[in-house]
C-alpha positions as CSV (number, residue, x, y, z in Angstrom):
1,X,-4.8,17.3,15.9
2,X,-5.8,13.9,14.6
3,X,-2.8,11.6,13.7
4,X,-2.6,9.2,11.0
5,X,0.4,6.4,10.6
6,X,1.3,5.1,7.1
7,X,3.2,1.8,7.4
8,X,4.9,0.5,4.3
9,X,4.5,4.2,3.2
10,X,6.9,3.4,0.0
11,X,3.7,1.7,-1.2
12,X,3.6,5.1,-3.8
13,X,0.0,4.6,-5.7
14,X,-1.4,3.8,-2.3
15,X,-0.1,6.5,-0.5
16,X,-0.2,9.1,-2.6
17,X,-3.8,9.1,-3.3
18,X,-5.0,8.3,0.1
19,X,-3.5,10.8,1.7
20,X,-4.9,13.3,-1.3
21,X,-8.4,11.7,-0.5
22,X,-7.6,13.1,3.2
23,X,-6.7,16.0,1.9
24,X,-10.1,16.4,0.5
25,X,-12.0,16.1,4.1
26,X,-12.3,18.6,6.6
27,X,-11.2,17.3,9.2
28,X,-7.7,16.5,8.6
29,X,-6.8,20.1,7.0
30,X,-4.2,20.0,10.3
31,X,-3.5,16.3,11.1
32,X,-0.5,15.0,11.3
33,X,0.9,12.2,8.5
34,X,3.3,10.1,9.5
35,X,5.4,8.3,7.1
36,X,7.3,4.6,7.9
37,X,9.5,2.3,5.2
38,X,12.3,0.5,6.0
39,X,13.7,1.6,2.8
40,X,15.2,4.9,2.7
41,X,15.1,5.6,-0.8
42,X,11.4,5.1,-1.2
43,X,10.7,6.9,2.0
44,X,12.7,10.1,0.8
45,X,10.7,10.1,-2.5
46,X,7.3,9.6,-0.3
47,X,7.6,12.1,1.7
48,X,8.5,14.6,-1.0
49,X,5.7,13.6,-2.3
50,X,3.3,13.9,0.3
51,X,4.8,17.4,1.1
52,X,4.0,18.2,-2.2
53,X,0.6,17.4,-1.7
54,X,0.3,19.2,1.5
55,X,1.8,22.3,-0.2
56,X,-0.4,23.0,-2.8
57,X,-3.8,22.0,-0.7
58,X,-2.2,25.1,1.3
59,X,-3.1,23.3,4.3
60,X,-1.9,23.1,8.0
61,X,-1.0,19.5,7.8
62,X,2.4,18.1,9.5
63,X,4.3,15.3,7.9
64,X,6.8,13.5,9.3
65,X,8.9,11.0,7.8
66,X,11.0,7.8,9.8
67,X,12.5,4.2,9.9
68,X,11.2,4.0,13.2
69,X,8.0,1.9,13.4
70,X,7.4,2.8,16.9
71,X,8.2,6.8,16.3
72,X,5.4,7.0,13.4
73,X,2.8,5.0,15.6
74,X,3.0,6.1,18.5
75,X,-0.2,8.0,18.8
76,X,-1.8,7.3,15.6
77,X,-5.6,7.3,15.6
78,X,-5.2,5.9,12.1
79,X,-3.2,3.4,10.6
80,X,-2.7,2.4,7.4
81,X,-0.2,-1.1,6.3
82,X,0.6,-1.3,2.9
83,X,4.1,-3.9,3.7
84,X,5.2,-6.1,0.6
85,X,7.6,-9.0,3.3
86,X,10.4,-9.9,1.6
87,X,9.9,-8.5,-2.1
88,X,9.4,-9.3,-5.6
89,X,12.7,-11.6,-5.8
90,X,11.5,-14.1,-3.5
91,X,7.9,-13.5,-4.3
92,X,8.8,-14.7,-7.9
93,X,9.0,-18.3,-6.6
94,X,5.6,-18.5,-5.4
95,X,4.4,-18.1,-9.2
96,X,7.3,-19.5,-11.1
97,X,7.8,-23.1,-9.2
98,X,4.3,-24.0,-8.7
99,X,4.3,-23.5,-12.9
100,X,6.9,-26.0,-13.2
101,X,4.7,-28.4,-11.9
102,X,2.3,-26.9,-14.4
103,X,0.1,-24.8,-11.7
104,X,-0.5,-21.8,-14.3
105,X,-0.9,-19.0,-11.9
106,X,-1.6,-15.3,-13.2
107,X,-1.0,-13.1,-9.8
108,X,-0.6,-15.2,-7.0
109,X,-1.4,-12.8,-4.1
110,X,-4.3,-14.1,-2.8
111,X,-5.2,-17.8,-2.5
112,X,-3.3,-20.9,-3.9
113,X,0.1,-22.1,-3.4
114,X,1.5,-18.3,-4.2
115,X,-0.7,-16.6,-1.4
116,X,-0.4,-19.0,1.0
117,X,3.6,-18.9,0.8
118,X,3.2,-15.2,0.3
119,X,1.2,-15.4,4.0
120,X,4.0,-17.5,6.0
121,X,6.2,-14.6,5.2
122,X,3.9,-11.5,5.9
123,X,2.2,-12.7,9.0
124,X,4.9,-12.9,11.3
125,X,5.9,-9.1,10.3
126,X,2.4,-8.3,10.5
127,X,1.6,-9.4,14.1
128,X,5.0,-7.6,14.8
129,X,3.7,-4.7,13.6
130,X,0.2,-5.3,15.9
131,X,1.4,-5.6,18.8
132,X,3.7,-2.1,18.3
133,X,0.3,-1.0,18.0
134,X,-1.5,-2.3,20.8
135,X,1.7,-0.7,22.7
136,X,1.7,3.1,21.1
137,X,-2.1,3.3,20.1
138,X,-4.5,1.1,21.4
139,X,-7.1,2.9,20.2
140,X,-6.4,3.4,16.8
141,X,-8.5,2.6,13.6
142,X,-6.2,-0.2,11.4
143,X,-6.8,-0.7,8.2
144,X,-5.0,-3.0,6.1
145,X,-4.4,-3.0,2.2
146,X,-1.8,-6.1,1.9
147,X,-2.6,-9.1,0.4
148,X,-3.2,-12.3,0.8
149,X,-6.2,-9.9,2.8
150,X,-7.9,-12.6,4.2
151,X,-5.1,-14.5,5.9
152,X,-3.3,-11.4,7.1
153,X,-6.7,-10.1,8.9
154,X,-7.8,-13.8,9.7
155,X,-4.0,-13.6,12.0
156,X,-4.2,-10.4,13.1
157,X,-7.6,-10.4,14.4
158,X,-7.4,-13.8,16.2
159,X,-4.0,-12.4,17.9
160,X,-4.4,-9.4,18.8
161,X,-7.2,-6.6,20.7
162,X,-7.0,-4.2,17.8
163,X,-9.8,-2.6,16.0
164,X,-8.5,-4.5,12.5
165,X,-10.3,-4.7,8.8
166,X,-8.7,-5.3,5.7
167,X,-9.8,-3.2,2.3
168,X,-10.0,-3.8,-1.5
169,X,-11.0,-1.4,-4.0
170,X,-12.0,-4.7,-6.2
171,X,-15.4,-4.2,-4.8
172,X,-16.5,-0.7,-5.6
173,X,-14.5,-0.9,-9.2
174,X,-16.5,-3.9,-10.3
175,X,-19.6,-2.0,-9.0
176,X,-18.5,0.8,-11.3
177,X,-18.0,-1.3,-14.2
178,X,-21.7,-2.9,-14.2
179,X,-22.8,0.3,-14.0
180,X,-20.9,1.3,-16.9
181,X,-21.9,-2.0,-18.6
182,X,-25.8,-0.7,-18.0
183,X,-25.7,3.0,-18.8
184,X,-26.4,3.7,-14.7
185,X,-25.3,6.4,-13.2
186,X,-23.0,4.6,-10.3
187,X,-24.8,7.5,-7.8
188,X,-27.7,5.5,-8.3
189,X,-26.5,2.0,-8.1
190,X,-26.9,-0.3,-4.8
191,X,-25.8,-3.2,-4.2
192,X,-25.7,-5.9,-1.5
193,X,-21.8,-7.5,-1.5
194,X,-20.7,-10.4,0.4
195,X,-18.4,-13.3,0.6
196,X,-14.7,-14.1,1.0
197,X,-12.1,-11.3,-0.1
198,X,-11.8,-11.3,-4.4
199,X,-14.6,-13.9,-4.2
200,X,-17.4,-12.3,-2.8
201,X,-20.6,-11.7,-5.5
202,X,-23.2,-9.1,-5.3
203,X,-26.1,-10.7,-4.0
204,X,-28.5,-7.6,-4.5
205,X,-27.4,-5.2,-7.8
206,X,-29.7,-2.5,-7.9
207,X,-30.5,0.8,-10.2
208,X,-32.7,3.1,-8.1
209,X,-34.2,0.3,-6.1
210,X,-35.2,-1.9,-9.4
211,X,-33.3,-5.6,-9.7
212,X,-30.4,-4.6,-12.5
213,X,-29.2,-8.4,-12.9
214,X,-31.5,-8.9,-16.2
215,X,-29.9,-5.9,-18.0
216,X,-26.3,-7.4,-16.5
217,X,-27.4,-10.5,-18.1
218,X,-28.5,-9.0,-21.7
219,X,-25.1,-6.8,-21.8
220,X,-22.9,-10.1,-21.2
221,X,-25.1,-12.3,-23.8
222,X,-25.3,-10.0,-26.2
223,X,-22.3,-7.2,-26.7
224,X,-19.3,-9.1,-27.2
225,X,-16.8,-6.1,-26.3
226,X,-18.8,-6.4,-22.6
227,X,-18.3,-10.3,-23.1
228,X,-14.7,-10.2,-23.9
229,X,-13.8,-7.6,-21.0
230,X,-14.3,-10.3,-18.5
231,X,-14.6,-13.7,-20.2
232,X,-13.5,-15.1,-17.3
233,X,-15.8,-13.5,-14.7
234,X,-18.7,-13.3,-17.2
235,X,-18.8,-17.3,-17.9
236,X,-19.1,-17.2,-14.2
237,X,-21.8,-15.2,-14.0
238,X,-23.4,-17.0,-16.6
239,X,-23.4,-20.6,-14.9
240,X,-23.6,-19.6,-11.7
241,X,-26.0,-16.2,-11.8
242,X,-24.1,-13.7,-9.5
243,X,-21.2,-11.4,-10.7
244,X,-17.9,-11.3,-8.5
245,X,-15.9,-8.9,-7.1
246,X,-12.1,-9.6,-8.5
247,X,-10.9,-9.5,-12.0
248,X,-10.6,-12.0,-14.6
249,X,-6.9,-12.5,-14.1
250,X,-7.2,-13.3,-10.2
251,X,-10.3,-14.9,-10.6
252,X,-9.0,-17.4,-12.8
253,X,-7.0,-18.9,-9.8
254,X,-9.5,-19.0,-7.0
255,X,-11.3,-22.3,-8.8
256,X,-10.9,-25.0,-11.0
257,X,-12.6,-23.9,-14.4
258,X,-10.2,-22.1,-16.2
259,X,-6.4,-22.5,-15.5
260,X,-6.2,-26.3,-15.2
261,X,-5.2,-27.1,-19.3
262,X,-4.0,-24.9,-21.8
263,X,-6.6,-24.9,-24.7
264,X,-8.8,-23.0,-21.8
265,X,-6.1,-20.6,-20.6
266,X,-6.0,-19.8,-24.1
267,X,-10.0,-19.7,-24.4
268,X,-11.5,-17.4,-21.6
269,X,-7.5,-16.1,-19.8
270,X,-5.5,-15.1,-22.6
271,X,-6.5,-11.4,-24.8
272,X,-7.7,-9.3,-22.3
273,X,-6.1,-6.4,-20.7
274,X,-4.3,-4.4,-17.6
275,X,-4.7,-6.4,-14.3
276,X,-7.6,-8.8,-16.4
277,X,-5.0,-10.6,-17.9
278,X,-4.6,-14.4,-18.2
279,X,-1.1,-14.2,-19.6
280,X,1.3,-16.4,-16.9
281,X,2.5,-14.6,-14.3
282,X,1.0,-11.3,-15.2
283,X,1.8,-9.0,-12.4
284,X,5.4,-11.1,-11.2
285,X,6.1,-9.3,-14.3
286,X,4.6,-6.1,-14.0
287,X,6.3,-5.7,-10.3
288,X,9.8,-7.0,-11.5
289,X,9.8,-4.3,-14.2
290,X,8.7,-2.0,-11.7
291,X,12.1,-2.6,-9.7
292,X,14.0,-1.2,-12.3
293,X,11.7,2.3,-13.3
294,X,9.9,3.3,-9.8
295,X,12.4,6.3,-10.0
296,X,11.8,7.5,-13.2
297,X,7.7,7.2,-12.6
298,X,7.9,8.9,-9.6
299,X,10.1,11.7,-11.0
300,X,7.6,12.1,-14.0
301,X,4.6,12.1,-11.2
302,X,6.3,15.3,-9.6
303,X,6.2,17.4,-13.1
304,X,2.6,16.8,-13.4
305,X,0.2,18.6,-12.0
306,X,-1.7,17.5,-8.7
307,X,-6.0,16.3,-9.5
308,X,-7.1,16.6,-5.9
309,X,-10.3,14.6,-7.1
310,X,-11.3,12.2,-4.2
311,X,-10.6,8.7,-5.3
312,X,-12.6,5.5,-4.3
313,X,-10.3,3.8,-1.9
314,X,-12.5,3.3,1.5
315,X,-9.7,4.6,3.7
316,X,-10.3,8.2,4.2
317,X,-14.4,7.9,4.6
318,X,-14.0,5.6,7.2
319,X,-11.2,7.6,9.3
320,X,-13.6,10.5,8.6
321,X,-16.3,8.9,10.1
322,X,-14.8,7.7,12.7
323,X,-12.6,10.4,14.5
324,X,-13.1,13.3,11.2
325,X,-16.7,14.9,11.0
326,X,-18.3,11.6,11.9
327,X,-20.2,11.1,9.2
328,X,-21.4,7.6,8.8
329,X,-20.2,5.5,6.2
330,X,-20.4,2.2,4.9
331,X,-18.2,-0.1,2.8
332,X,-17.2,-3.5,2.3
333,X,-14.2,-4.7,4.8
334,X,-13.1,-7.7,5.8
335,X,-13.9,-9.0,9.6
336,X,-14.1,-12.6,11.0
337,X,-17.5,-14.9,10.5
338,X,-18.6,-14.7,14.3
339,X,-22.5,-15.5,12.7
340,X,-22.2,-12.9,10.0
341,X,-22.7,-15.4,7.0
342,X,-24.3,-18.8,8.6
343,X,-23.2,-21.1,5.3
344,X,-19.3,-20.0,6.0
345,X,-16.9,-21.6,8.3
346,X,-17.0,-19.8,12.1
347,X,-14.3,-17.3,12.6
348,X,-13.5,-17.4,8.8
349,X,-12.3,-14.3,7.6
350,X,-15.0,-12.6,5.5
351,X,-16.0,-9.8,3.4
352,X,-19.1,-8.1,4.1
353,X,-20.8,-4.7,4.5
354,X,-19.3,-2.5,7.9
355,X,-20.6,0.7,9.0
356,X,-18.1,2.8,10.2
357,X,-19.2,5.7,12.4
358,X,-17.8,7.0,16.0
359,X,-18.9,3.8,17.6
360,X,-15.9,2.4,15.3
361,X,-16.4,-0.1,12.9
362,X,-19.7,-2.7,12.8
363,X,-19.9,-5.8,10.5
364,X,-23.8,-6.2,9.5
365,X,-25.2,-9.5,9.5
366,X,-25.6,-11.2,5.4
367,X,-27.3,-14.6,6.5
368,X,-26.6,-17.4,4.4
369,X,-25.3,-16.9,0.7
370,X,-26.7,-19.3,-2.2
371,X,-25.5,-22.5,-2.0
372,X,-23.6,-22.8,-5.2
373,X,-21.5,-19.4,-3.8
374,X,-21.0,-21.4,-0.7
375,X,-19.8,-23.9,-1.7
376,X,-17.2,-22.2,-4.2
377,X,-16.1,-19.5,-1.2
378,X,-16.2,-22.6,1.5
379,X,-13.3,-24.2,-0.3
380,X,-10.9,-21.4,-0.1
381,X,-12.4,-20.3,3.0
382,X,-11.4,-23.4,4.7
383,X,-8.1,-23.9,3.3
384,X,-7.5,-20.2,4.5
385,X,-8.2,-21.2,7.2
386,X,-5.6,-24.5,7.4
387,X,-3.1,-21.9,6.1
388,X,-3.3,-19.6,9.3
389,X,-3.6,-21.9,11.9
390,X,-0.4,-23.6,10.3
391,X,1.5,-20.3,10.3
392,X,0.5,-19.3,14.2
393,X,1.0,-22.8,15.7
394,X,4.2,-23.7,12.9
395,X,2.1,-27.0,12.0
396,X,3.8,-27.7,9.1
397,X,1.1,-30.1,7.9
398,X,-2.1,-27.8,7.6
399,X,-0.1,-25.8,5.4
400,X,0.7,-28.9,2.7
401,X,-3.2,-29.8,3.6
402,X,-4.3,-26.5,2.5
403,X,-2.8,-26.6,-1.1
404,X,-3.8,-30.0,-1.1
405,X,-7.7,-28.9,-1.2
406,X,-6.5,-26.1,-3.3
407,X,-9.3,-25.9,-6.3
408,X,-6.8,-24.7,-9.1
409,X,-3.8,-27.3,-7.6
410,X,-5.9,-30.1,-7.2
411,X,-7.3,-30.1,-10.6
412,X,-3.6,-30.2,-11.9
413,X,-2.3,-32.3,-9.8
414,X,-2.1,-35.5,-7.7
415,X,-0.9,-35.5,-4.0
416,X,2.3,-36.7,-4.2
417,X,3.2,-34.3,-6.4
418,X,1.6,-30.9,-4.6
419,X,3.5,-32.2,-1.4
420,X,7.0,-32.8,-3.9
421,X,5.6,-28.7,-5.6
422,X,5.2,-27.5,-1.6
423,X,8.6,-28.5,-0.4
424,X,10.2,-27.0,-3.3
425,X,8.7,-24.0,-2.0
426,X,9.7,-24.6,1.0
427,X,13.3,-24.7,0.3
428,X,13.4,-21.4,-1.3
429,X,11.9,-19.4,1.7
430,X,13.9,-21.6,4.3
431,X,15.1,-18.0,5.1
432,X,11.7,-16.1,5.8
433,X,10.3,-19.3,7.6
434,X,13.1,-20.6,9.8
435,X,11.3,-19.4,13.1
436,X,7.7,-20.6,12.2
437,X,8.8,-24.3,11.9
């Protein structure tokens, strides 16, 4: 009986559908799913949920539910983390001070000033949660869906022995878009992904082995309703001839094009829709209202009925291949640049191709990326970088150094006042960083 640990189980979108995608393999028809969330109202209304699940897939599966981080791990040949470290109220700052000083972000849980506050507070809890690992199972497969991804797995897998990638479903959806874009069946589509987490760009796009980049190209230029559905990425793609992996709305912040005055926020940000849009502070605002009607959406999720249609999140294919049916599979995680892309910074956290398979999880080798992609991922890369080795050796410094060389900061503002911004931010998560410096 295979075991598989959810961690930050009250993460309900996650959750539910990945364990309904395990549902849907073989192998896990009588695994064990065990639940952990340190909030008790969220875990009750997860694991009703999941026992729902379990219920009408008539299955043999066992699901346990605790508070008990050590309990639900202990074990595990899976492990999923889906944490949010210290919530929505103090997460708010990260977008809402850096915007007084006129630092427009739109999500903030990545890169920037946002993510890398966002990372002081999660790593700590995340390494915490590593080395319960390490302690009740060693061996187990960890995957990790909480952002800022790149940070979080850059820290966890410089500290600790685990078997650690990090996953976004930004890469397959953007994959299924361009295919929509071209009239391809997505069955037939290859591609060739890599780069830095919500900036990496397909290098190869394929439709049954034939470069699709030209009729890419011609949908952008000349349907404006495919134009206008990513202005953003699509100007991108235009100047610099590969498409990206993250949305309009994130992708906004990860450079120095789009957010730094307002006539272009209101040019290529503003008018688009759902997590694509440039509106300020998008998601802060989506999550905050979220707070207040989790309840009610969750009760209206158990009087519909239950599509066991297997999603596109990575998680169950790779747990499949690994300890299921061992099929192999391959998918875009995130793993550190020990010689993987040669035009990246060494021991960088990137995102690449990984074949999972009972040998565990292999990155494949890219080579180098065009230059003007390097150049655009080696900025955030290396201030990523200043970020983490801040947060593990509580150099307070690196971390004002690495929103210093932010792109989107920098283009706003001068030094002075990113280091006047960065101890404002400071101040307000005094509590969550007191033990780091």
């Amino acid at each position: 009986m295979k075991k598989i640990a959810f961690i930050g189980a009250g993460s309900f979108g996650f959750t539910r559908n990945l364990v309904r995608d395990l549902l849907t393999f073989d192998a896990f028809q009588d695994c064990t799913i065990s639940l952990m969330d340190i909030d008790p109202d969220r875990l009750s209304y997860i694991e009703r949920a999941v026992k729902r699940l379990v219920a009408e897939k008539n299955c043999d599966v066992k699901v346990e539910a605790t508070a008990d981080r050590a309990k639900a791990l202990e074990g595990a040949d899976g492990v999923l983390i889906t944490i949010l470290a210290g919530g929505v109220h103090v997460w708010r700052y990260d977008v809402e001070i850096p915007m007084e000083y006129g630092v427009d972000i739109n999500v903030g849980d990545t890169r920037g000033p946002a993510g890398i506050f966002r990372a002081l507070r999660t790593i700590p809890v995340m390494l915490d949660i590593c080395r319960d690992i390490e302690k009740y199972a060693p061996n187990a497969i960890v995957l990790n869906y909480t952002n800022p991804m790149a940070m979080l797995c850059r820290a966890m897998q410089s500290e600790t022995s685990l078997q650690i990638t990090g996953l976004c479903h930004s890469v397959q959806k953007t994959a299924g878009m361009l295919a929509r874009w071209i009239g391809a069946p997505i069955e037939e589509i290859t591609y060739l992904c890599a780069g830095i987490n919500h900036q990496a760009h397909y290098l190869e796009y394929k439709w049954n082995g034939k470069d699709a980049y030209p009729l890419i190209r011609k949908a952008v230029e000349e349907r404006e309703e495919v134009y206008r559905e990513e202005k953003v990425r699509n100007e991108v793609f235009k100047h610099l001839g590969y498409y990206v992996t993250e949305s309009s709305g994130h992708d906004s912040e990860y450079n120095p094009w789009f957010r730094k005055r307002k006539d272009l926020i209101e040019k290529y940000c503003i008018g688009s829709t759902g997590w694509n849009s440039g509106e300020h502070a998008y998601i802060l605002k989506t999550y905050l209202e979220r707070e207040d009607t989790w309840k009610k959406d969750m009760d209206e999720w158990f009087e519909q009925p239950v599509d066991f249609a297997r999603g596109d999140e990575y998680a169950s294919h790779i747990f499949n291949a690994v300890f299921g049916d061992n099929r192999i599979f391959e998918f875009n995680g995130n793993v550190r640049n020990f010689g993987l892309i040669d035009n990246l910074p060494y021991g960088c956290c990137v995102e690449i191709p990984v074949v999972a398979s009972k040998r565990g999880l292999v990155p494949t080798k890219v080579g180098k990326l065009p230059p003007q992609l390097a150049v655009l991922n080696n900025v955030n890369a290396m201030c990523e970088e200043m970020a983490v080795e801040g947060a593990l050796s509580g150099n307070k410094d690196l971390i004002y150094q690495a929103i210093y060389h932010d792109p989107l900061t920098s283009a706003v503002l001068g030094l002075a006042e990113i280091k006047e911004m960065t101890d404002a931010m400071f101040e307000k998560n005094k509590e969550y960083l007191k033990d780091m410096f």
